[in-house]
C-alpha positions in Angstrom: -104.4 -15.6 -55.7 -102.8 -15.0 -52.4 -106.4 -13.9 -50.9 -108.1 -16.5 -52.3 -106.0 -19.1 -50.6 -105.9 -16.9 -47.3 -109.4 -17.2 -47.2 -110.0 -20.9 -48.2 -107.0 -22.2 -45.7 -109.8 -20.2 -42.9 -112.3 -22.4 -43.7 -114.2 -19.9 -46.4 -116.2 -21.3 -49.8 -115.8 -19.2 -52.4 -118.6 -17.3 -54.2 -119.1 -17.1 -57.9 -117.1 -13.9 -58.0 -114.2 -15.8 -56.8 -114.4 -18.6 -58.6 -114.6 -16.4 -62.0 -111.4 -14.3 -60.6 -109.6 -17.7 -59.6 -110.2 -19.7 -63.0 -108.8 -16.6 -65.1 -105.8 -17.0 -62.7 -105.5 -20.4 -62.9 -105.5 -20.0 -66.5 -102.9 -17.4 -66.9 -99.4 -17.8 -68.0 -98.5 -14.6 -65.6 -99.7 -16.7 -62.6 -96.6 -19.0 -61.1 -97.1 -22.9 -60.7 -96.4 -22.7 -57.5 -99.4 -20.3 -56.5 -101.9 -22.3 -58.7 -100.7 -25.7 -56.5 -101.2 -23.7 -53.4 -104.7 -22.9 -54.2 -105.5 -26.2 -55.8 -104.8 -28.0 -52.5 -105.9 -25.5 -49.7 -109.5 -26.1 -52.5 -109.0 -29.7 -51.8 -108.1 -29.8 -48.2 -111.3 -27.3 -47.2 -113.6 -29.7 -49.5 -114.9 -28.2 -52.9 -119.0 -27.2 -52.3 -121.7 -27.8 -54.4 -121.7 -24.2 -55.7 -118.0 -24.0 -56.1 -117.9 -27.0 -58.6 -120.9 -25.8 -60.5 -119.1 -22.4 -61.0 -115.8 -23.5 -62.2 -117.8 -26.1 -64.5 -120.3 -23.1 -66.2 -116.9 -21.4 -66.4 -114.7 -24.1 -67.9 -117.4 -24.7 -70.7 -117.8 -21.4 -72.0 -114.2 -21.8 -73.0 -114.7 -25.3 -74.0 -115.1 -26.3 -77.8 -118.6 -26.5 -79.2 -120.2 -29.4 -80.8 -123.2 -29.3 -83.7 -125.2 -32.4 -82.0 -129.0 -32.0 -81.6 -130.6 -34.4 -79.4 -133.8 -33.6 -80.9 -131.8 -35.7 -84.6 -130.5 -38.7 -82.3 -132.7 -41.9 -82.2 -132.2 -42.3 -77.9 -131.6 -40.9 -75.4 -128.4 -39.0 -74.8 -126.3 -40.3 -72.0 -122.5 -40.2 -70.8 -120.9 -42.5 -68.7 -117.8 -41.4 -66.4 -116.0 -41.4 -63.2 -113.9 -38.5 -61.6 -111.2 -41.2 -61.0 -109.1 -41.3 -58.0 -109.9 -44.2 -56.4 -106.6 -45.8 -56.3 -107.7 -49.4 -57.1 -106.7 -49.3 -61.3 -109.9 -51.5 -62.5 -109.9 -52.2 -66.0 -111.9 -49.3 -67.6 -115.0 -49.9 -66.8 -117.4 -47.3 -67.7 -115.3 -47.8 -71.7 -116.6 -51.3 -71.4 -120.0 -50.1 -71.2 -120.4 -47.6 -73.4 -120.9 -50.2 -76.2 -123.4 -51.7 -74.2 -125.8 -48.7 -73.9 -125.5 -48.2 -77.4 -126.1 -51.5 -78.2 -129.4 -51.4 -76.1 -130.6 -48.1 -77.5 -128.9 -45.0 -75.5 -126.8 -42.7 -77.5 -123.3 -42.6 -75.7 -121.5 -39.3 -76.3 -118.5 -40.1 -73.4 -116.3 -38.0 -72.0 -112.3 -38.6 -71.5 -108.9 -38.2 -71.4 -105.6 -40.1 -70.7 -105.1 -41.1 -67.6 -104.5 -39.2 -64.6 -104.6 -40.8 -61.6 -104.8 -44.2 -62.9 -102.8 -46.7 -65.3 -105.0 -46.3 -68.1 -107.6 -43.8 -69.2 -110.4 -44.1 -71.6 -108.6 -42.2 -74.4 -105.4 -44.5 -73.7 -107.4 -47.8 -74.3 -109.6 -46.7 -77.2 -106.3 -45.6 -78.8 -105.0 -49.3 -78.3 -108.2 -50.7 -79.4 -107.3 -48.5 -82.7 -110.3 -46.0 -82.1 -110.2 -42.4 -84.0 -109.9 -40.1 -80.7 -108.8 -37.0 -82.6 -111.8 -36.4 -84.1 -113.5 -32.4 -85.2 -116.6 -31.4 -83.8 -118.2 -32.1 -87.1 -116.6 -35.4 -87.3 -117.7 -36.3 -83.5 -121.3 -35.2 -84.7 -121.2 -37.2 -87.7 -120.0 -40.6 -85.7 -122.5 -40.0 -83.1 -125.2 -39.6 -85.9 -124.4 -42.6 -87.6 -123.4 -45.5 -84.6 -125.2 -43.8 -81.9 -122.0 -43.8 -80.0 -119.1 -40.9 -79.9 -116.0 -40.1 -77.8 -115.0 -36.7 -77.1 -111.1 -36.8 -75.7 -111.2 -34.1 -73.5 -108.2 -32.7 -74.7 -109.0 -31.7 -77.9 -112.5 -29.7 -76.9 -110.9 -28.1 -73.5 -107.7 -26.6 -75.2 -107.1 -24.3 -72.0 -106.5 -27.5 -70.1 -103.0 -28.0 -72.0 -101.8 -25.5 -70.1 -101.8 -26.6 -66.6 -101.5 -30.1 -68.0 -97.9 -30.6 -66.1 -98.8 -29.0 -63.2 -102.1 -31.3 -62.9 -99.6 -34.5 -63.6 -97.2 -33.1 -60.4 -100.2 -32.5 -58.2 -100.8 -36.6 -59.5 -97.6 -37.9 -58.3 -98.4 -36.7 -54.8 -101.1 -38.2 -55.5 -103.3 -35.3 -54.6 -106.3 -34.8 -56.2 -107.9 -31.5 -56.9 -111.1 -30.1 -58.2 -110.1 -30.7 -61.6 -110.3 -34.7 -60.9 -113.9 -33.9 -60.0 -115.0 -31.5 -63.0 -113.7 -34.0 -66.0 -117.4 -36.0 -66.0 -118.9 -32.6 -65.9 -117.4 -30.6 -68.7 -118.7 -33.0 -71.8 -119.4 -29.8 -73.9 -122.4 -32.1 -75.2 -123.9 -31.3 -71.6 -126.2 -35.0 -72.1 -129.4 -34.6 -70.6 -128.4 -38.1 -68.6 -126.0 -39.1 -66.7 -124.1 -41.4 -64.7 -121.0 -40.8 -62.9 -119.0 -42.6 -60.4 -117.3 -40.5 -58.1 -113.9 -41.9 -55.5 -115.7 -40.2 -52.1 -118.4 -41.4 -50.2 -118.7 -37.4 -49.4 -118.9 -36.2 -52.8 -122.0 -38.6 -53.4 -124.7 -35.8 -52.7 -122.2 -33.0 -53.6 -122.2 -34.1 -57.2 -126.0 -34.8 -56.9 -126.7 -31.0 -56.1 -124.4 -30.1 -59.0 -126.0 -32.4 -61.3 -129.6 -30.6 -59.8 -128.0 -27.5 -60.6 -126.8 -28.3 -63.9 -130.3 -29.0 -65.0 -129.8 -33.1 -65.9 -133.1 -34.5 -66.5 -131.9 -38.0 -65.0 -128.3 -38.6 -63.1 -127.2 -41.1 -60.7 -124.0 -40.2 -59.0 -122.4 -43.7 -57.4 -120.3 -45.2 -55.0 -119.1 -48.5 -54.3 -117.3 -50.1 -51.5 -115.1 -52.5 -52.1 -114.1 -56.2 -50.2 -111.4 -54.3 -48.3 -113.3 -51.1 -47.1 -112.1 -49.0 -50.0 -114.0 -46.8 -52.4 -114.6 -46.8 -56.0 -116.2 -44.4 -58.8 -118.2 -47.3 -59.9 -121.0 -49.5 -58.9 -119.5 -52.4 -56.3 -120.0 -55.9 -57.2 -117.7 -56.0 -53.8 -120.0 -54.7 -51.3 -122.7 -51.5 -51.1 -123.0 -48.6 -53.3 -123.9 -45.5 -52.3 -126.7 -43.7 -55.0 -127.6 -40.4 -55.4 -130.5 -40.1 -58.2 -131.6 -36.9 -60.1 -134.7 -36.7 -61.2 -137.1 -33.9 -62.3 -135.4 -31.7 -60.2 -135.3 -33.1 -57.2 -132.5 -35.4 -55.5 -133.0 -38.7 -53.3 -130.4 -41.2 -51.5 -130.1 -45.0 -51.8 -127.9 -47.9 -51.2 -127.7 -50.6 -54.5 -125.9 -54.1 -53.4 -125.4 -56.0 -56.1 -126.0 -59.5 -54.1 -129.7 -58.4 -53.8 -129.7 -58.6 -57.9 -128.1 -62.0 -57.7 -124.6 -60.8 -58.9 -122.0 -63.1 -57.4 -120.0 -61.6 -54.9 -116.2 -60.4 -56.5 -113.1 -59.6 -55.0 -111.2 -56.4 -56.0 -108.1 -58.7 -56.9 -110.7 -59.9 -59.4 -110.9 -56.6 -61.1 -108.0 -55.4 -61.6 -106.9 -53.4 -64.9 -102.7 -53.3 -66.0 -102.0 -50.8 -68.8 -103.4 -49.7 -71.8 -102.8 -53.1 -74.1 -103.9 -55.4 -71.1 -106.9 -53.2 -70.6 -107.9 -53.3 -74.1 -107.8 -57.0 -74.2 -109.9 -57.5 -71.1 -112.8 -54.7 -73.1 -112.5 -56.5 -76.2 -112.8 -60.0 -74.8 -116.0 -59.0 -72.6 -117.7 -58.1 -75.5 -116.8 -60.8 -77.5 -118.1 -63.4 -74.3 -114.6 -64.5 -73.7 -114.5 -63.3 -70.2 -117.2 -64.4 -67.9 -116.8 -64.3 -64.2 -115.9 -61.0 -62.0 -115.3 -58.5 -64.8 -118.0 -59.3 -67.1 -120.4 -58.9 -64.1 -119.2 -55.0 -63.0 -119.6 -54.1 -66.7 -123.2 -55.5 -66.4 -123.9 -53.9 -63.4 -122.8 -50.9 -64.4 -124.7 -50.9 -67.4 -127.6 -52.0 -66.1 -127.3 -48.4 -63.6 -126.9 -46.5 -67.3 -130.0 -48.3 -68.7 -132.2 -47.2 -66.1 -130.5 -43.7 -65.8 -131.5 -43.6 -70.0 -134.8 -44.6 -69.0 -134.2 -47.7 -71.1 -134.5 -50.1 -68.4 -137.3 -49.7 -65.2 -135.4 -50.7 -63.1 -131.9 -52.7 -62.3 -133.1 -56.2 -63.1 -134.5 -55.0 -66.5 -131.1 -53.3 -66.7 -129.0 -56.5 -66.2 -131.4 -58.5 -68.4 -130.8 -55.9 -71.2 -127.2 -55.7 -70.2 -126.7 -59.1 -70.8 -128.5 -59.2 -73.6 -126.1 -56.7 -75.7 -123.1 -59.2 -75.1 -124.9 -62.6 -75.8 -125.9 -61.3 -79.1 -122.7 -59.9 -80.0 -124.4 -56.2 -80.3 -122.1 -54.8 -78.3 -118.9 -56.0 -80.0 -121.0 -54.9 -83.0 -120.5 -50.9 -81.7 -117.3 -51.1 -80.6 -116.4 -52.5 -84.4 -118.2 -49.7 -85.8 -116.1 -47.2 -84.1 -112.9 -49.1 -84.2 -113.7 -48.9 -88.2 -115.2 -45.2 -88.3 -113.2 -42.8 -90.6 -114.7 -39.2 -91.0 -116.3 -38.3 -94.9 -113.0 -35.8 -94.6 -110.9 -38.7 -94.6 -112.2 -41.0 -97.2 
């Protein structure tokens, strides 16, 4: 370990031999905390490549657990719908909100998540509160998916190697460092969707995690990030000011900038947005779907539907997107999904 952080603190990327020899260190229980946070953050503090994220990701899913879901037996198209976190601001959770919206409007959502991190609340923390089955088999995932057209994998149950540097990650947290394990969570679905949109907290990581989704094959991926009112970033698309786009398609990857206000979206403060914990987050979900809350937060979730829409290829573009969006939560479609999860109990279990 000592050489590999010798030769990242000089500036160095890693090749694909030493990110296979530094995951089955970071993985070992012979290998001291202490040496695992010293690589972690001279990792961080050189800036993780394209090539190094896409290594440790191959890597991390071999060991990941496997699930028996065919998207040639789903009736959409397969999407997830994530952000790496790490933004600071503690929205509500936004890309939870909208996962009942694709599925409402025809996309398969098979999301990605775990307890929060770096924020107050995570997407496992409020569909727990909202009373959602998170500990699900990969049978019983396959079988929800399968029937609702909507699944969520908590990340902890189908990375079990991850409950090992658990504590360490959480210290790292409290110095609020992040590492490249805040960036690989939207990448390590063991689903590995075809499509895919991800929000990530640097403007730099933008066309990093463009490349990687290139790399990783995805037939369709837009990689975001918004600005905020006060000049701050966010691993979602801004109803506050520009967001940055990185769009994978057919192999190729191209560059845009998406401001809401062109899509006549209204303006919102970040004050606007702002989550609390677990039970006030799953109030504020619940109560967009049901058409309770209109205003600021109603409008990201829309918007950042509308990006998954087009990202499924349900929606040609973002003003299709929105329309479709909107649709879901006028007709009570999307309250409709997140009922049918709330309410899902494996064959095992009835």
């Amino acid at each position: 370990m000592k050489t590999l952080i010798t030769k990242l603190q000089a500036g160095h990327d890693l090749d694909q031999a030493d990110v296979a020899y530094a995951a089955a260190l970071l993985f070992s229980a012979d290998v001291e905390d202490a040496a695992k946070e010293s690589f972690l953050t001279a990792l961080h503090h050189k800036g993780e490549t394209a090539e190094e994220i896409v290594g440790f990701t191959r890597l991390l899913l071999e060991r990941a657990v496997k699930v028996p879901l065919d998207p040639a037996e789903l009736p959409g198209p397969m999407i997830d719908v994530c952000g790496t976190g790490g933004d600071g601001l503690d929205l509500f959770n936004v890309s939870t909100t909208i996962m009942f919206i694709l599925a409402a409007g025809g996309a398969v959502v098979v999301k990605h998540g775990n307890r929060s991190v770096t924020s107050t609340c995570g997407s496992a923390d409020v569909l727990e509160t909202l009373g959602v089955e998170i500990h699900l088999t990969p049978e019983e995932l396959a079988e929800c998916v399968k029937r609702h057209g909507l699944g969520f994998l908590f990340a902890r149950v189908y990375h079990p190697a991850f409950r090992d540097i658990a504590e360490m990650r959480a210290r790292l947290a409290g110095r609020k460092l992040r590492t490249i394990f805040n960036l690989l969570g939207p990448l390590l679905n063991p689903v590995q969707p075809s499509r895919q949109l991800i929000g990530v907290f640097s403007a730099r990581l933008t066309d990093v995690f463009g490349e990687v989704l290139r790399q990783l094959g995805r037939e369709r991926a837009w990689v975001v990030h918004g600005i905020t009112d006060t000049g701050a970033g966010m691993d979602d698309i801004s109803t506050s000011g520009v967001t940055m786009v990185a769009d994978v398609k057919g192999g190729s990857t191209s560059t845009a900038v998406l401001d809401a206000r062109w899509l006549a979206i209204p303006e919102s403060s970040t004050a606007e947005l702002m989550g609390t914990d677990s039970i006030g987050n799953a109030a504020t979900l619940e109560a967009i779907l049901k058409g309770e809350i209109q205003g600021a937060k109603r409008d990201l979730a829309v918007v950042n539907a509308a990006g998954g829409f087009v990202v499924a290829g349900l929606a040609r573009d973002m003003n299709d997107g929105i329309a479709l969006a909107r649709e879901q939560l006028d007709n009570g479609a999307a309250l409709a999904k997140l009922r049918a999860l709330q309410n899902y109990r494996p064959k095992s279990s009835r």
